[in-house]
N, C-alpha and C positions, 0 to 999 in steps of 0.2 A: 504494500500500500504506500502511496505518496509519505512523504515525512509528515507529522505534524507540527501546526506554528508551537509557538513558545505561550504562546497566550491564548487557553482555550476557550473560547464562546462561552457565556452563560446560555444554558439549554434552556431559552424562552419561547413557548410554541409561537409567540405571537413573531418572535425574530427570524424564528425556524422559515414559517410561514411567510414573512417579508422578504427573506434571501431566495426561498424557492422561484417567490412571483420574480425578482429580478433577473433571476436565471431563465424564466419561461420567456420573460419580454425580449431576454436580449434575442431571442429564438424567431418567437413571433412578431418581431418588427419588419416595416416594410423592406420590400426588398427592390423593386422594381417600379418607376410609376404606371406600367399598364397593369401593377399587380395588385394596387393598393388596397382594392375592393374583398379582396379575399380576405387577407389578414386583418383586416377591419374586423369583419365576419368573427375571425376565430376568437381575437381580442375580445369582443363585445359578448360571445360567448363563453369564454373564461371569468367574461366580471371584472376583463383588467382595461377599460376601453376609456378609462377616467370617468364614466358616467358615478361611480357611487356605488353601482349598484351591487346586489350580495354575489359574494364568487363564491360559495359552497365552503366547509368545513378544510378542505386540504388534507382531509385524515389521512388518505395514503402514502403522500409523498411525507406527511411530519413521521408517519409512523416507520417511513425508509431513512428516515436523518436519525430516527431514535436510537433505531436500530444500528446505525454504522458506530452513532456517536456512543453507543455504550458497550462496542468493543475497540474503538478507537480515539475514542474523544473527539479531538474536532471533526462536524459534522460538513463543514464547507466541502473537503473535495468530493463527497459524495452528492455535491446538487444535482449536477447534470444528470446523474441516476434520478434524481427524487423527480425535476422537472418532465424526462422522459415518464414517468409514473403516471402525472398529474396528464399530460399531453395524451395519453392513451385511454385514460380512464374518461377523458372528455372527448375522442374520437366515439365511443361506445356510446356516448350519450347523445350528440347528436342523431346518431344513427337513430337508437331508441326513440328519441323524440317523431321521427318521421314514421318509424314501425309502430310505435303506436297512437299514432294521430293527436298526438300534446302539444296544443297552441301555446302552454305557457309555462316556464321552468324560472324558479327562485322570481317569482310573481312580475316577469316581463314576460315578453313573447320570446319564443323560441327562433332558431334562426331559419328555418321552415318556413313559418307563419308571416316570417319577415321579408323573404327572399325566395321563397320557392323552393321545391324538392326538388329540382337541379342541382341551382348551389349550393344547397344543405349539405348535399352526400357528398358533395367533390371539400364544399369546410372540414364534413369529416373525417374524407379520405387526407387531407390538407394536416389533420390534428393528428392522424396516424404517424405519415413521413414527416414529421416534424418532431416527433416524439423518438422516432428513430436519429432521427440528425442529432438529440441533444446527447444519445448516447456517445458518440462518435469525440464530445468533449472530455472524456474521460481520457483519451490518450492523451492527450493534450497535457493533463495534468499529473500526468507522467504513471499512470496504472498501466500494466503489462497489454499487452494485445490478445494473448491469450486468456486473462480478466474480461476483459473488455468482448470477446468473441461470448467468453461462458453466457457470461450478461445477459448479451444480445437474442443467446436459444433458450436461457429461459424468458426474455422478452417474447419471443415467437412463440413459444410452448403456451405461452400466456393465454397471448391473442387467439390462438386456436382455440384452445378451452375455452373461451368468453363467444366467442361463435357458435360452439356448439352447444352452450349454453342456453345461446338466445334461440336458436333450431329449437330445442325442446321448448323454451317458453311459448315459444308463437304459435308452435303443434299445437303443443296441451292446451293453450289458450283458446284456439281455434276446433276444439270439439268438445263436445257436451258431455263427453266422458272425463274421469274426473283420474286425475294421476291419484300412483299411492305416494303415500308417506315417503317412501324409499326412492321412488323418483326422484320427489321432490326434493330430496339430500344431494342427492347427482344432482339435479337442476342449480341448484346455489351453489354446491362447489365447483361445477365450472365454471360458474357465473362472478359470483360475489367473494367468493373464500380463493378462487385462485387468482385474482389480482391483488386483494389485500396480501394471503400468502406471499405471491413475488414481489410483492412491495420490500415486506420485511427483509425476506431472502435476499435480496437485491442490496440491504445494504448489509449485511451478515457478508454477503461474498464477497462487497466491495472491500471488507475490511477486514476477514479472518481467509487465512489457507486450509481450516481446520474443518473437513466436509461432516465431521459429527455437531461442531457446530453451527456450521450451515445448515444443517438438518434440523436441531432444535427449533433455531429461530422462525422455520419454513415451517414446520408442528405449529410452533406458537401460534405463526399467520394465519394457517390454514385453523383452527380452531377459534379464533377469534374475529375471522371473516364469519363463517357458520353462525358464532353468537352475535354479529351485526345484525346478519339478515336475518334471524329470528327475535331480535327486538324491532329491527324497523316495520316485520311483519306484524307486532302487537300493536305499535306504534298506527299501522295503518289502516286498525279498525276501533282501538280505543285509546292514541294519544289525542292531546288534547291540542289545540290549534294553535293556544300561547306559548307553548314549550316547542313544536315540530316546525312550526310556520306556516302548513297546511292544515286545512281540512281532513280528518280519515277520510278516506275515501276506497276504500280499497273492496266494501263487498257491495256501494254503489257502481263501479266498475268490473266487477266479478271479476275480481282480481282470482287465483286460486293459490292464497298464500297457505301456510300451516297449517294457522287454526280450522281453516276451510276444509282441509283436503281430512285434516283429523278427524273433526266431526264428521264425516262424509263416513268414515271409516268406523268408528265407534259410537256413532249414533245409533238410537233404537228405530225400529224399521216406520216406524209413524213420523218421527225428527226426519229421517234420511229421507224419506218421500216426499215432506214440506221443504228441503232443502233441495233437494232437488229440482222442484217443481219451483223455487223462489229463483235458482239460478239459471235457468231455463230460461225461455222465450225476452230472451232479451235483457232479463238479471231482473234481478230487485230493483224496485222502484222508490222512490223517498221514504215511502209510507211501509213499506217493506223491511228496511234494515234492521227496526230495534225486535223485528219478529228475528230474523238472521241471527243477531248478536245475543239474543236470550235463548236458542237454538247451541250458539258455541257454548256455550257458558254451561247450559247443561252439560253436556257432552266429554266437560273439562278439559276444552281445544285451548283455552287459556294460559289454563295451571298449567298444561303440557309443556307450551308454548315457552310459558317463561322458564320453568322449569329445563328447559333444555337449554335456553339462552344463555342463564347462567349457569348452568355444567361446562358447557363449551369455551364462558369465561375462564373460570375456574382450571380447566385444562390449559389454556393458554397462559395462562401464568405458571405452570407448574411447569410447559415444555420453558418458558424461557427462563424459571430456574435452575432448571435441569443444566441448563447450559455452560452453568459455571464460572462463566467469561462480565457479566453483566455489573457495567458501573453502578454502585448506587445513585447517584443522581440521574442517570440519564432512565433505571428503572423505575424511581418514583414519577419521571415524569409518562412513562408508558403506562404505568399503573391509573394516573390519571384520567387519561384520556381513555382507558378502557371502561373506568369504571363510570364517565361522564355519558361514553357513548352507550354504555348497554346498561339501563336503570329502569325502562320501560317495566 
């Protein structure tokens, strides 16, 4: 790994997070005047366009600086890793927004709604190689080329999983058959647990030769991606609007999160044939949902729900102490944010 300075960073997420966005900008700036209009795009959909407006939590790439910076301390030459994170995770999201027809993301309009499904996919594809390019700064800052290759295939290894991901989400979405349980665990760790996963991993490999513990910390990830998306699933049928910044909306949309797919499964044949029949012909209607949600509740889609949220936590803490390598300061501050994000 690069040497480190003499003087190491106070590990401040807010700092964290202010170095990442500098790293992305220098990425995302123009490059070309017949080009402006794109990078505009990408800008304005990252939240970094000067408007103000919210640019999302950053939890992947802080959680790739935590990671580097608590087996190496300073977290600086691991940016271009974090900003490649953050650049990919917001390719997936455009896309998403067009797949599934969402005029409005962190309460503007989407770049779809703004610009057309043309240039949506090409910002996308745009947020993809540009997330690739930040990798390539890593040589630069003097990490081996074979680092930097490794990197790179579990970057691609990533993206494949995140695809085939979203293949099953848009199937299972698009028929009126309901996945099981065990699906639905495939469906979010390709989805959600394996870019959190290589987030972590990513700064683990940036910053140790030691593949057992590269492994812990990718355990850690992949465990603690799982317990995201099974809080943001609780989140998005009984958080509340003040704390999430949306509305739940998620069995007005027939979404077929957890608690859905559980109750589907362990419901009594009277419950499962009202459930059925509510997500049917078009989903639940306004006046429909609190029948829905007193439906999970019986069925204990809830207690499940959280219940495995926090195991999943709980294991993620244990691979990353397993690890052995771990600064105390830079683990208080992952503890933090673990324990911030999954409370639901």
């Amino acid at each position: 790994m690069p040497p480190m300075t003499t003087a190491q960073p106070v590990l401040d997420a807010a700092a964290l997070i202010a170095d990442t966005e500098a790293e992305i900008l220098r990425i995302v700036s123009d490059r070309d005047p017949s080009t402006v209009g794109v990078y505009e795009m990408v800008r304005y959909h990252l939240g970094l366009d000067g408007s103000g407006a919210s640019a999302g939590k950053r939890m992947r790439p802080l959680l790739g600086l935590l990671a580097y910076a608590s087996i190496a301390g300073d977290y600086r030459p691991a940016l271009p890793g974090a900003a490649a994170v953050e650049l990919g995770h917001n390719f997936s999201l455009v896309h998403d927004d067009i797949e599934d027809g969402d005029r409005e993301r962190r309460h503007r309009p989407t770049v779809w709604a703004l610009h057309g499904v043309a240039q949506a996919i090409n910002t996308g594809d745009m947020l993809f190689s540009l997330s690739r390019m930040a990798l390539h700064r890593l040589s630069d800052l003097g990490f081996s080329d074979a680092k930097v290759l490794r990197l790179m295939r579990l970057y691609d290894r990533t993206c494949v999983a995140l695809c085939e991901g979203q293949y099953i989400d848009i199937a299972t979405s698009e028929s009126d058959e309901m996945m099981s349980v065990e699906l639905y665990f495939d469906m979010i760790g390709r989805k959600t647990a394996a870019l959190i996963a290589a987030s972590i991993e990513a700064g683990a490999l940036l910053a140790s030769d030691d593949d057992e513990v590269i492994a812990r910390y990718r355990g850690f990830g992949w465990a603690l991606g799982l317990a995201f998306q099974l809080n943001d699933d609780l989140l998005g049928i009984w958080g509340a609007e003040q704390a999430t910044g949306k509305k739940p909306s998620d069995i007005a949309r027939r979404k077929k999160t957890l608690p859905v797919i559980y109750a589907f499964e362990h419901a009594g044949p009277e419950d499962r044939e009202r459930l059925a029949d509510l997500y049917g012909n078009g989903g639940p209607s306004a006046a429909d949902v609190d029948e829905v949600i007193a439906i999970l509740e019986r069925t204990g889609a809830r207690d499940f729900t959280r219940t495995e949220a926090h195991r999943r936590r709980d294991e993620a803490l244990a691979e990353l102490d397993a690890a052995g390598v771990v600064d105390p300061e830079a683990r208080a501050r992952l503890e933090e944010i673990i324990v911030s994000v999954i409370a639901a």
